[in-house]
mmCIF entry with sequence, helices, sheets and N, C-alpha, C, O atoms, coordinates in Angstrom:
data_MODEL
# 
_entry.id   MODEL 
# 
_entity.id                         1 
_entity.type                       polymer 
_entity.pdbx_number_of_molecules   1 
# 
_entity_poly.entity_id                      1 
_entity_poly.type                           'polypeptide(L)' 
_entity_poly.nstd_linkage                   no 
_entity_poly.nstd_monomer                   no 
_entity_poly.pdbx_seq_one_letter_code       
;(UNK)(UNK)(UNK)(UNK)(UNK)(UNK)(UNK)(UNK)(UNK)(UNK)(UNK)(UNK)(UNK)(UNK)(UNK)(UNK)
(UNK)(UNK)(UNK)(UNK)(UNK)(UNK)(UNK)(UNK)(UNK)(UNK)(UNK)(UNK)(UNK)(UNK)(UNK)(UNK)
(UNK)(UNK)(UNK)(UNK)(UNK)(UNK)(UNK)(UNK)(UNK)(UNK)(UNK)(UNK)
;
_entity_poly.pdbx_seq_one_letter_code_can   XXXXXXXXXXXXXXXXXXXXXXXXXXXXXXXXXXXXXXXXXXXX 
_entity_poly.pdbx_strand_id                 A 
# 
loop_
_entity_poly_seq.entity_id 
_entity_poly_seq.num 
_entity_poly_seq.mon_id 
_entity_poly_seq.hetero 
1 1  UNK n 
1 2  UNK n 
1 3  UNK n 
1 4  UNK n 
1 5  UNK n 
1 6  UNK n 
1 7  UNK n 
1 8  UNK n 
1 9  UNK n 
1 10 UNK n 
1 11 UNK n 
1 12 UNK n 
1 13 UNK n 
1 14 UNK n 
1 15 UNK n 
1 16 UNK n 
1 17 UNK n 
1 18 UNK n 
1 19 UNK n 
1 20 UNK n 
1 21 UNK n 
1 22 UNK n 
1 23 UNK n 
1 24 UNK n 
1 25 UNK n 
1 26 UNK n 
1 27 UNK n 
1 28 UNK n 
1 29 UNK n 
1 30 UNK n 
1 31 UNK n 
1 32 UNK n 
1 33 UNK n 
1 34 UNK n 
1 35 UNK n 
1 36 UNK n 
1 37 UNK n 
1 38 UNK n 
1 39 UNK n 
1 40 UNK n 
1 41 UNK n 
1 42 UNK n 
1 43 UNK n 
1 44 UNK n 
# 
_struct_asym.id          A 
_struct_asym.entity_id   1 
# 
_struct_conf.conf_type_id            HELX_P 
_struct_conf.id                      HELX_P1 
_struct_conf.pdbx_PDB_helix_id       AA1 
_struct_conf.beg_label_comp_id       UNK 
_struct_conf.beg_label_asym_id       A 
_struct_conf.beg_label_seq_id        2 
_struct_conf.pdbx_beg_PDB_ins_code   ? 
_struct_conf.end_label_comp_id       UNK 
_struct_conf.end_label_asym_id       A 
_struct_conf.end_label_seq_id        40 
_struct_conf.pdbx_end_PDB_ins_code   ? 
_struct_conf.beg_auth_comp_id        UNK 
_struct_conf.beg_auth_asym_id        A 
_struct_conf.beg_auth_seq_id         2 
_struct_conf.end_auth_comp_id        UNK 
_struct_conf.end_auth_asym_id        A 
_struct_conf.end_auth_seq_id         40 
_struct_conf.pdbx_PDB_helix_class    1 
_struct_conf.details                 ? 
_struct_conf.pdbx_PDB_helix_length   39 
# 
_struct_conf_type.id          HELX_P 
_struct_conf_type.criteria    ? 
_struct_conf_type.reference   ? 
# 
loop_
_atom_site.group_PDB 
_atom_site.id 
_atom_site.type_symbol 
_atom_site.label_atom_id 
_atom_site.label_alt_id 
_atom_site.label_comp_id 
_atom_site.label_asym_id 
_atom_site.label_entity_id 
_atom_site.label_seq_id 
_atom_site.pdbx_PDB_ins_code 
_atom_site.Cartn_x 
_atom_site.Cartn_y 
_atom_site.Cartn_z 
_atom_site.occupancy 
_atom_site.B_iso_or_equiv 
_atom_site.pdbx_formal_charge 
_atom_site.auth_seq_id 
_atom_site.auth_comp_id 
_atom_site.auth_asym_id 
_atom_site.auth_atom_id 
_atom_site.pdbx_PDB_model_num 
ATOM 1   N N  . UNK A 1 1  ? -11.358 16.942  -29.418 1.00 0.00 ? 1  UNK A N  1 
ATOM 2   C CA . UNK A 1 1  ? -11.074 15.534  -29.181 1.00 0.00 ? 1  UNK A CA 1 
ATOM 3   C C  . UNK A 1 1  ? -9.628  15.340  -28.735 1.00 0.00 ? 1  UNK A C  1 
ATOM 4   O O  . UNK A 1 1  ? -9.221  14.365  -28.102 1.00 0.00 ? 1  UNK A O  1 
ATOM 5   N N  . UNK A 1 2  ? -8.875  16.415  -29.150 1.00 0.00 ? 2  UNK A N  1 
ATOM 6   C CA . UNK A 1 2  ? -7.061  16.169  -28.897 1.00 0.00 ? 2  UNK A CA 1 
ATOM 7   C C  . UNK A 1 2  ? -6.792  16.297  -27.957 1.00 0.00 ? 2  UNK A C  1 
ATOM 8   O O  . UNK A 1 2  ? -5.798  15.757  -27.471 1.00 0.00 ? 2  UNK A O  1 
ATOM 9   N N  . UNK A 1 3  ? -7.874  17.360  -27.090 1.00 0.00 ? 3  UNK A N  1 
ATOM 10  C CA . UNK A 1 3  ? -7.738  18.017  -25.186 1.00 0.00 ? 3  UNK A CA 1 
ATOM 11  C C  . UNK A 1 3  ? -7.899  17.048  -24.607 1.00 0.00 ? 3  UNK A C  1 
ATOM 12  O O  . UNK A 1 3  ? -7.291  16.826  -23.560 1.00 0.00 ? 3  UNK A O  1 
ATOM 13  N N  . UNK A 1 4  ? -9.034  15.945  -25.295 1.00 0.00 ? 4  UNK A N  1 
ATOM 14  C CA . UNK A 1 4  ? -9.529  14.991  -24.259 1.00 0.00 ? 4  UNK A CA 1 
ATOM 15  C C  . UNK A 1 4  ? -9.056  13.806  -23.992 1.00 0.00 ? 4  UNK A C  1 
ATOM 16  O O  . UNK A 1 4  ? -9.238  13.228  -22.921 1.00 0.00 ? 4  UNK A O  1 
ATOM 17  N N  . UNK A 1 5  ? -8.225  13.227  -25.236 1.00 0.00 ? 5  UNK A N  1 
ATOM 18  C CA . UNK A 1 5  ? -7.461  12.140  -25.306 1.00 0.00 ? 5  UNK A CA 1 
ATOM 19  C C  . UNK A 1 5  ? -5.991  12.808  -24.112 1.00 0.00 ? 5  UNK A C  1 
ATOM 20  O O  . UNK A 1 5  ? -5.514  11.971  -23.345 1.00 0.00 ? 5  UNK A O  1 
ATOM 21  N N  . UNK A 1 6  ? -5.409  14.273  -24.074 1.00 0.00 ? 6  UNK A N  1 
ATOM 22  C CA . UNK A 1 6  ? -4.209  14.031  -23.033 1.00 0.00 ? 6  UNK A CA 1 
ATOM 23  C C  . UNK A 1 6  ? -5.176  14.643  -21.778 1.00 0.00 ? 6  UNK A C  1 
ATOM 24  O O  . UNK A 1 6  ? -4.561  14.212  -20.803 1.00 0.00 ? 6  UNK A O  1 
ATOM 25  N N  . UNK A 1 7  ? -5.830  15.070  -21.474 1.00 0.00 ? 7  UNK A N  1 
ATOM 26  C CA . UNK A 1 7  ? -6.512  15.353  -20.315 1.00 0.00 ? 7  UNK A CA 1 
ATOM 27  C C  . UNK A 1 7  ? -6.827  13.333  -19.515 1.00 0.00 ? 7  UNK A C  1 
ATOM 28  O O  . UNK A 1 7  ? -6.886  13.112  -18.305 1.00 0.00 ? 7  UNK A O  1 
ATOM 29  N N  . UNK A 1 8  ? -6.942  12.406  -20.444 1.00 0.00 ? 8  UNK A N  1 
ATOM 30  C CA . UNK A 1 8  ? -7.595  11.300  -19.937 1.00 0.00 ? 8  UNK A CA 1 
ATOM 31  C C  . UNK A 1 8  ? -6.106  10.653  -19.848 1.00 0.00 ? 8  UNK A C  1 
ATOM 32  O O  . UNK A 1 8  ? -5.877  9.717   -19.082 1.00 0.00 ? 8  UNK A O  1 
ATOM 33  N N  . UNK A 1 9  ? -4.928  11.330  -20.846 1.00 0.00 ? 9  UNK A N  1 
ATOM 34  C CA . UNK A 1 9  ? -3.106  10.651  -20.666 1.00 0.00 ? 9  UNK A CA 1 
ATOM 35  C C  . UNK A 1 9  ? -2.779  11.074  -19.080 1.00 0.00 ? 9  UNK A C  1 
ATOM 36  O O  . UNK A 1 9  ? -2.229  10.316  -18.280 1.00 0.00 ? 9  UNK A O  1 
ATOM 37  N N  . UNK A 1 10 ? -3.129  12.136  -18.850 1.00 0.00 ? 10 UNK A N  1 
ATOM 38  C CA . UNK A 1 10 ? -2.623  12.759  -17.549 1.00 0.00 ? 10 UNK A CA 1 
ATOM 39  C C  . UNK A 1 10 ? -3.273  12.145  -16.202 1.00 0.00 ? 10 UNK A C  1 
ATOM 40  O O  . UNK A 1 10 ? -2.825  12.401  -15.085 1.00 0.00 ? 10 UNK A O  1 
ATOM 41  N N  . UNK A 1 11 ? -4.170  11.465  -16.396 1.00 0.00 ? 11 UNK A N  1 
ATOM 42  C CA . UNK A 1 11 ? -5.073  11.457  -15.200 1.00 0.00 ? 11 UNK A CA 1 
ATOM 43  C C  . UNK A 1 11 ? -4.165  10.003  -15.246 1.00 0.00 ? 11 UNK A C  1 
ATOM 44  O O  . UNK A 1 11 ? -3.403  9.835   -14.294 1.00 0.00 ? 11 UNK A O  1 
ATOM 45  N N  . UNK A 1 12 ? -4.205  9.027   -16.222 1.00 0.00 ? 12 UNK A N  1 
ATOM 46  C CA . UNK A 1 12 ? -3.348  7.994   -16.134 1.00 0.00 ? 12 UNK A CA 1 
ATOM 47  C C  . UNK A 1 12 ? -2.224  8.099   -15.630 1.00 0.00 ? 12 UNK A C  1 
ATOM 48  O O  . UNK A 1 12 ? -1.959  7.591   -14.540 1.00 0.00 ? 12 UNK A O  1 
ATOM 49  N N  . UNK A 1 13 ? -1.596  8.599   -16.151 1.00 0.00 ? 13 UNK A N  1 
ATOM 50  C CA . UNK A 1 13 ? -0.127  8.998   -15.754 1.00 0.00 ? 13 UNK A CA 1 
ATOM 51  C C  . UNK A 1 13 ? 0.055   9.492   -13.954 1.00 0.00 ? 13 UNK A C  1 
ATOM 52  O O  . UNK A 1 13 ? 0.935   9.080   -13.198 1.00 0.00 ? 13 UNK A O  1 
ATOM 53  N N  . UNK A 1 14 ? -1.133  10.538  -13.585 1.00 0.00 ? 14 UNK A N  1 
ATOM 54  C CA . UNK A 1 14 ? -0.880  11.251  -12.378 1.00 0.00 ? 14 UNK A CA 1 
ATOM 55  C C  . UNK A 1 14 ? -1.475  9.490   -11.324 1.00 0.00 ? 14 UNK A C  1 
ATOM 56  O O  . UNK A 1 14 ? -0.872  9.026   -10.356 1.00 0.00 ? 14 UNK A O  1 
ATOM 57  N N  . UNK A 1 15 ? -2.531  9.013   -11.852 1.00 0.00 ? 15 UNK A N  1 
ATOM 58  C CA . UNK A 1 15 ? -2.704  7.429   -11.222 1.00 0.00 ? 15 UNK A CA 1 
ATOM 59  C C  . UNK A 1 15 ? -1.796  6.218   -10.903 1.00 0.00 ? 15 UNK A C  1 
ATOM 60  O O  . UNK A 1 15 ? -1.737  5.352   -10.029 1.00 0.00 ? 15 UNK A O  1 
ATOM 61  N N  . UNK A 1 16 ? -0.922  6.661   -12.338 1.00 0.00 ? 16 UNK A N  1 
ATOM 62  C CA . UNK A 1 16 ? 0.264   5.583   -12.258 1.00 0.00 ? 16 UNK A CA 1 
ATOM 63  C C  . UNK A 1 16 ? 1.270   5.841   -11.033 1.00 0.00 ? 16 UNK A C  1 
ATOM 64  O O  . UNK A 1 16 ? 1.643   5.041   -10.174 1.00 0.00 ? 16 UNK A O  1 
ATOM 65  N N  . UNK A 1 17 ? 1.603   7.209   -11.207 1.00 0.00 ? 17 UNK A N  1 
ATOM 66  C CA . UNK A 1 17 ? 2.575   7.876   -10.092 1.00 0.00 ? 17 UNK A CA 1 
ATOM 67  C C  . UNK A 1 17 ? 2.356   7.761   -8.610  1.00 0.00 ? 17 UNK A C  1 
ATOM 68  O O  . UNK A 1 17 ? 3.296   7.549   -7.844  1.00 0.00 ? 17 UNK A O  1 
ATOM 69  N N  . UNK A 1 18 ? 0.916   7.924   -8.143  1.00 0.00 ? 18 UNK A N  1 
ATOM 70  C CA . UNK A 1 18 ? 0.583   7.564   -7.048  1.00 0.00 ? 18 UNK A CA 1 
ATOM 71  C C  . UNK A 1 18 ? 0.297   6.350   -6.666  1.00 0.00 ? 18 UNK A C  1 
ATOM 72  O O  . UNK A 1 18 ? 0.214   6.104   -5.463  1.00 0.00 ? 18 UNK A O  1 
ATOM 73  N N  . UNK A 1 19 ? 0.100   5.395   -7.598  1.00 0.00 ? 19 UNK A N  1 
ATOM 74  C CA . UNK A 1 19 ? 0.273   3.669   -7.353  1.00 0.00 ? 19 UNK A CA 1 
ATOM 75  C C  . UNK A 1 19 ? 1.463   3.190   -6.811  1.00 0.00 ? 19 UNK A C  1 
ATOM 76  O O  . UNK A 1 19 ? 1.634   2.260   -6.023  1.00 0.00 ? 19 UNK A O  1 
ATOM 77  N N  . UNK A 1 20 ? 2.615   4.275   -7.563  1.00 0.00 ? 20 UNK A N  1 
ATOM 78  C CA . UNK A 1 20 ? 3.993   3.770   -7.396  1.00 0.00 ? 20 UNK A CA 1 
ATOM 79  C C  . UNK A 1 20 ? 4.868   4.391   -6.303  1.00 0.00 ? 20 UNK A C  1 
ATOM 80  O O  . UNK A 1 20 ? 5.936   4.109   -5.759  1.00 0.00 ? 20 UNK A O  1 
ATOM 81  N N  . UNK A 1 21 ? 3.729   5.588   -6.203  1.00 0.00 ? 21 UNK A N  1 
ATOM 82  C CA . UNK A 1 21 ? 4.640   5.854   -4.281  1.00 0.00 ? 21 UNK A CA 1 
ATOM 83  C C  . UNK A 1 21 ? 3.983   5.118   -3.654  1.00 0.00 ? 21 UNK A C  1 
ATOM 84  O O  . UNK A 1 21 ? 4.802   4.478   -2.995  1.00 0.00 ? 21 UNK A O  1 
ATOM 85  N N  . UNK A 1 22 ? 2.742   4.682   -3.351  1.00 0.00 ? 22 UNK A N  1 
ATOM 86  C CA . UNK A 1 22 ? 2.207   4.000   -2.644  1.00 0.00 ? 22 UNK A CA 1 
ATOM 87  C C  . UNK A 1 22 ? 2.827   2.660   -2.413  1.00 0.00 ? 22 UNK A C  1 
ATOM 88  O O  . UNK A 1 22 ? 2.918   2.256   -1.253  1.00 0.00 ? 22 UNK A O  1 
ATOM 89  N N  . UNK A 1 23 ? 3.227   1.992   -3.329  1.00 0.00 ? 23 UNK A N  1 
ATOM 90  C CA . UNK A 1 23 ? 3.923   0.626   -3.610  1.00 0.00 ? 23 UNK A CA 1 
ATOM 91  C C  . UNK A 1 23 ? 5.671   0.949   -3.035  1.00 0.00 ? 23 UNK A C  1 
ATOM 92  O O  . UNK A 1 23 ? 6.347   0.074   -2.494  1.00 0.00 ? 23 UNK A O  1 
ATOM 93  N N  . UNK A 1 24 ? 6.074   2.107   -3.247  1.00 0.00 ? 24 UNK A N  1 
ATOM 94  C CA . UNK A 1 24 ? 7.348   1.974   -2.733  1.00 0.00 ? 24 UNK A CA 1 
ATOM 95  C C  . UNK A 1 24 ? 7.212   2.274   -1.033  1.00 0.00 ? 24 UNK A C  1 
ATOM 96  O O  . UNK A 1 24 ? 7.983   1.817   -0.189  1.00 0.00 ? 24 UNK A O  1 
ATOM 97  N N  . UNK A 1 25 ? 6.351   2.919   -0.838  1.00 0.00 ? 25 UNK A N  1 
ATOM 98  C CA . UNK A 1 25 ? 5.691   3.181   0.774   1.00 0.00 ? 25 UNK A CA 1 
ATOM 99  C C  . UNK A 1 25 ? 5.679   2.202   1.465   1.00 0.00 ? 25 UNK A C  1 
ATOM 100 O O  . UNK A 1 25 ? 6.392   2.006   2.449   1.00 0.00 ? 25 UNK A O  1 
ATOM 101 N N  . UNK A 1 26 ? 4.767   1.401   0.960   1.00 0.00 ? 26 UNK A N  1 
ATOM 102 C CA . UNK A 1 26 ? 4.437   -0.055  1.360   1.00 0.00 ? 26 UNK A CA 1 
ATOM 103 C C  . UNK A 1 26 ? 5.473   -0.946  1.437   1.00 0.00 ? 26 UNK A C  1 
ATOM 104 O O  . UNK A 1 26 ? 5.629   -1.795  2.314   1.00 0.00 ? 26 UNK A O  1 
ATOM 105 N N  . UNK A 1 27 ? 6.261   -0.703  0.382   1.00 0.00 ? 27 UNK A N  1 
ATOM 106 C CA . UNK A 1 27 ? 7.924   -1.895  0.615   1.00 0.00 ? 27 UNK A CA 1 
ATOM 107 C C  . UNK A 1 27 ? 8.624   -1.072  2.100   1.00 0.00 ? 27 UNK A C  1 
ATOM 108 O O  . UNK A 1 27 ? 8.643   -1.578  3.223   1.00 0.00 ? 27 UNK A O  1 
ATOM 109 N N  . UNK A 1 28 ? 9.006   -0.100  1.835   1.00 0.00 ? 28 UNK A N  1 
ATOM 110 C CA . UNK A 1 28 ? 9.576   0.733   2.770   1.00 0.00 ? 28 UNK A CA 1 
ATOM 111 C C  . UNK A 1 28 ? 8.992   0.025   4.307   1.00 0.00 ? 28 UNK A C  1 
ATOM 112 O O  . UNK A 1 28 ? 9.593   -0.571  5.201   1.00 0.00 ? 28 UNK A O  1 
ATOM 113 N N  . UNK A 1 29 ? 8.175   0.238   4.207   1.00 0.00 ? 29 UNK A N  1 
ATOM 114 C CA . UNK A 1 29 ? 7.421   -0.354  5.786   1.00 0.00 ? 29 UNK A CA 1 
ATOM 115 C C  . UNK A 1 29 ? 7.128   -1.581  6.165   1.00 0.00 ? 29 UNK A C  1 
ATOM 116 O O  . UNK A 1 29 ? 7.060   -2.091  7.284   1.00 0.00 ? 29 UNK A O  1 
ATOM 117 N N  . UNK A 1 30 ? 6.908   -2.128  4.759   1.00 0.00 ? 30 UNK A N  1 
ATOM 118 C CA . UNK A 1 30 ? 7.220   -3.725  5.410   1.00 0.00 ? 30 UNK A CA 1 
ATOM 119 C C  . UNK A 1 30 ? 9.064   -3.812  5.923   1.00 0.00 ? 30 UNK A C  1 
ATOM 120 O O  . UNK A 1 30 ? 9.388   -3.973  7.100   1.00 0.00 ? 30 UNK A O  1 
ATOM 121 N N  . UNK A 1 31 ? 9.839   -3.702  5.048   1.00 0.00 ? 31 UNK A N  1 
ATOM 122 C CA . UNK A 1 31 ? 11.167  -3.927  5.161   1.00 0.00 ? 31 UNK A CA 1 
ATOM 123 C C  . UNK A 1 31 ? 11.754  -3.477  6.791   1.00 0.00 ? 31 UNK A C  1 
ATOM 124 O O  . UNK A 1 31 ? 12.599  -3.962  7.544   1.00 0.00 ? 31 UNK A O  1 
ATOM 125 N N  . UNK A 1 32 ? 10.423  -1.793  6.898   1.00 0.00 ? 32 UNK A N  1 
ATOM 126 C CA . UNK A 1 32 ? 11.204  -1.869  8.642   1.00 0.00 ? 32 UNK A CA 1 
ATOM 127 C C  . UNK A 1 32 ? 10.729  -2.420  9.474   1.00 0.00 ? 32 UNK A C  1 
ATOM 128 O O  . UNK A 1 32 ? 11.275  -2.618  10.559  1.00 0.00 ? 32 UNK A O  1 
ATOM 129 N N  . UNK A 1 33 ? 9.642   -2.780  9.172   1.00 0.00 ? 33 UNK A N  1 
ATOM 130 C CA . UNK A 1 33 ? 8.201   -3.883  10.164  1.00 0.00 ? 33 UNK A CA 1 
ATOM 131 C C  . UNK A 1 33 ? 9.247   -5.662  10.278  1.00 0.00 ? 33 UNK A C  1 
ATOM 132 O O  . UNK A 1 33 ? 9.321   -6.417  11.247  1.00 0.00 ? 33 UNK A O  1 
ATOM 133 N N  . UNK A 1 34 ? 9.632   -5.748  9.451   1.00 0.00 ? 34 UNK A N  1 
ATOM 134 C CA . UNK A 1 34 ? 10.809  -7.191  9.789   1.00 0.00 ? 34 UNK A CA 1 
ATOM 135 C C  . UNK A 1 34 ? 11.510  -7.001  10.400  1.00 0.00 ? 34 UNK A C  1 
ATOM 136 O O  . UNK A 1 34 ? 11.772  -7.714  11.368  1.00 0.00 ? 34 UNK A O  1 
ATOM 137 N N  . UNK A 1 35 ? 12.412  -5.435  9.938   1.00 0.00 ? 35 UNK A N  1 
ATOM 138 C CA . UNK A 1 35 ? 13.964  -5.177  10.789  1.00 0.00 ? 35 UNK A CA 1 
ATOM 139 C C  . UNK A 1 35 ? 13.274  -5.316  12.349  1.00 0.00 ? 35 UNK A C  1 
ATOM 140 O O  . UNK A 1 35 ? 13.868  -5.978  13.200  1.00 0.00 ? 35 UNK A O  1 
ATOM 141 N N  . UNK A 1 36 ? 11.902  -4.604  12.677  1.00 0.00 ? 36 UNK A N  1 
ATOM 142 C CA . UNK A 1 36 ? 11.696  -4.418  14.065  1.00 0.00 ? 36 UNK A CA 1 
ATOM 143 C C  . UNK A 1 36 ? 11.520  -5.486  14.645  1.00 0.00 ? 36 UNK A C  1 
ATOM 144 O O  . UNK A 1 36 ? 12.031  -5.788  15.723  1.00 0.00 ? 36 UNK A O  1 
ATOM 145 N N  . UNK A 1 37 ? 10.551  -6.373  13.788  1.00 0.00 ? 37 UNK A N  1 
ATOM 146 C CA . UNK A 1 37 ? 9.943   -7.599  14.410  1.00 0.00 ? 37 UNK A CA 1 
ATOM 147 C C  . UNK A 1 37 ? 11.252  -8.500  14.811  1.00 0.00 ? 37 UNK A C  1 
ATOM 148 O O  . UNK A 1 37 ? 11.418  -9.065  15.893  1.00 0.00 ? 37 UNK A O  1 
ATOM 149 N N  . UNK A 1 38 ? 12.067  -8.503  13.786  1.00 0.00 ? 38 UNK A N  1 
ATOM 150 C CA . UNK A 1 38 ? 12.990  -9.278  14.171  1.00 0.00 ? 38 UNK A CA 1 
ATOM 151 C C  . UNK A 1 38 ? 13.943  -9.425  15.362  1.00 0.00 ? 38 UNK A C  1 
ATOM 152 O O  . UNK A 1 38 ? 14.221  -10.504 15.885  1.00 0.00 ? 38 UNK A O  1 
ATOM 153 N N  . UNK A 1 39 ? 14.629  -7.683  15.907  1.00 0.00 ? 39 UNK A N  1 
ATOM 154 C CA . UNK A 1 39 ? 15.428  -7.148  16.737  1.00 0.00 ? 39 UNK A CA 1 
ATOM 155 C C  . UNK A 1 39 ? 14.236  -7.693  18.177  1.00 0.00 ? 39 UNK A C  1 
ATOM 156 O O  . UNK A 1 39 ? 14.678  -8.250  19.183  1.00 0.00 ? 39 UNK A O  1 
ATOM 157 N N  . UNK A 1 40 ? 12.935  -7.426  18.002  1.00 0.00 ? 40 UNK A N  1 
ATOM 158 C CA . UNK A 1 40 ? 12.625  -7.469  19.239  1.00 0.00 ? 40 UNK A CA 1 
ATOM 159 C C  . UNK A 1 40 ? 12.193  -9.312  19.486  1.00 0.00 ? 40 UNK A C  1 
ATOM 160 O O  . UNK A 1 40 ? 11.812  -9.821  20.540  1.00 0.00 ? 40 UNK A O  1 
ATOM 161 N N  . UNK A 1 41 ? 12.314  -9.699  18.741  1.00 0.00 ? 41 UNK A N  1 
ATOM 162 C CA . UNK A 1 41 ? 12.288  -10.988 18.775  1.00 0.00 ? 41 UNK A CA 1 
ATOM 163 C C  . UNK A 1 41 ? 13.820  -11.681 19.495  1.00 0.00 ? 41 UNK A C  1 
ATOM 164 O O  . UNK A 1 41 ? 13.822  -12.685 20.207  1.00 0.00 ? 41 UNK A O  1 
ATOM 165 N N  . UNK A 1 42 ? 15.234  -10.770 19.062  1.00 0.00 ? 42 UNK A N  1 
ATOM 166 C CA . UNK A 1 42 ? 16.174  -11.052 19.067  1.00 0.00 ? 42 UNK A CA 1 
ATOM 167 C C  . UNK A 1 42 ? 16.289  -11.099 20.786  1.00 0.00 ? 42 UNK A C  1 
ATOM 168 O O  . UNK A 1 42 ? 16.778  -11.990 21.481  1.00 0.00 ? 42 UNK A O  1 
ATOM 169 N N  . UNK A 1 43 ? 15.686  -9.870  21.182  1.00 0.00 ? 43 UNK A N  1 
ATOM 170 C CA . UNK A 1 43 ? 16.347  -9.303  22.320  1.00 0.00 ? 43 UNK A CA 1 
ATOM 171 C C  . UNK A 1 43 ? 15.461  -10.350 23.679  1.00 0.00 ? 43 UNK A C  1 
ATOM 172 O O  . UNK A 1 43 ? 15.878  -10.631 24.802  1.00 0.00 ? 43 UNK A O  1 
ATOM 173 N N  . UNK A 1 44 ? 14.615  -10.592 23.252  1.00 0.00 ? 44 UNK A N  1 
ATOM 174 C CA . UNK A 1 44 ? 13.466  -11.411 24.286  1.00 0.00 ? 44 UNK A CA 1 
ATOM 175 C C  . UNK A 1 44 ? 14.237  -12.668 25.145  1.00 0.00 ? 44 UNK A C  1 
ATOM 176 O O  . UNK A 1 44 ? 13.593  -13.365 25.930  1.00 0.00 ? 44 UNK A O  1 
# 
């Protein structure tokens, strides 16, 4: 029962971690998706 309770901690944990690159991914690319939108908006 002790394997299975951190075998089911880890899968959480390894879920949490990939939520949270995903989420910093996603900021990352919006933030340059404005810088771009914006510059080419600028230059028009």
């Amino acid at each position: 029962m002790h394997l299975s309770i951190i075998k089911i901690l880890q899968k959480i944990t390894s879920k949490k971690t990939a939520f949270i690159k995903t989420g910093i991914f996603s900021a990352i690319a919006a933030c340059w998706g404005v810088i771009l939108v914006g510059t080419f908006i600028t230059f028009k």
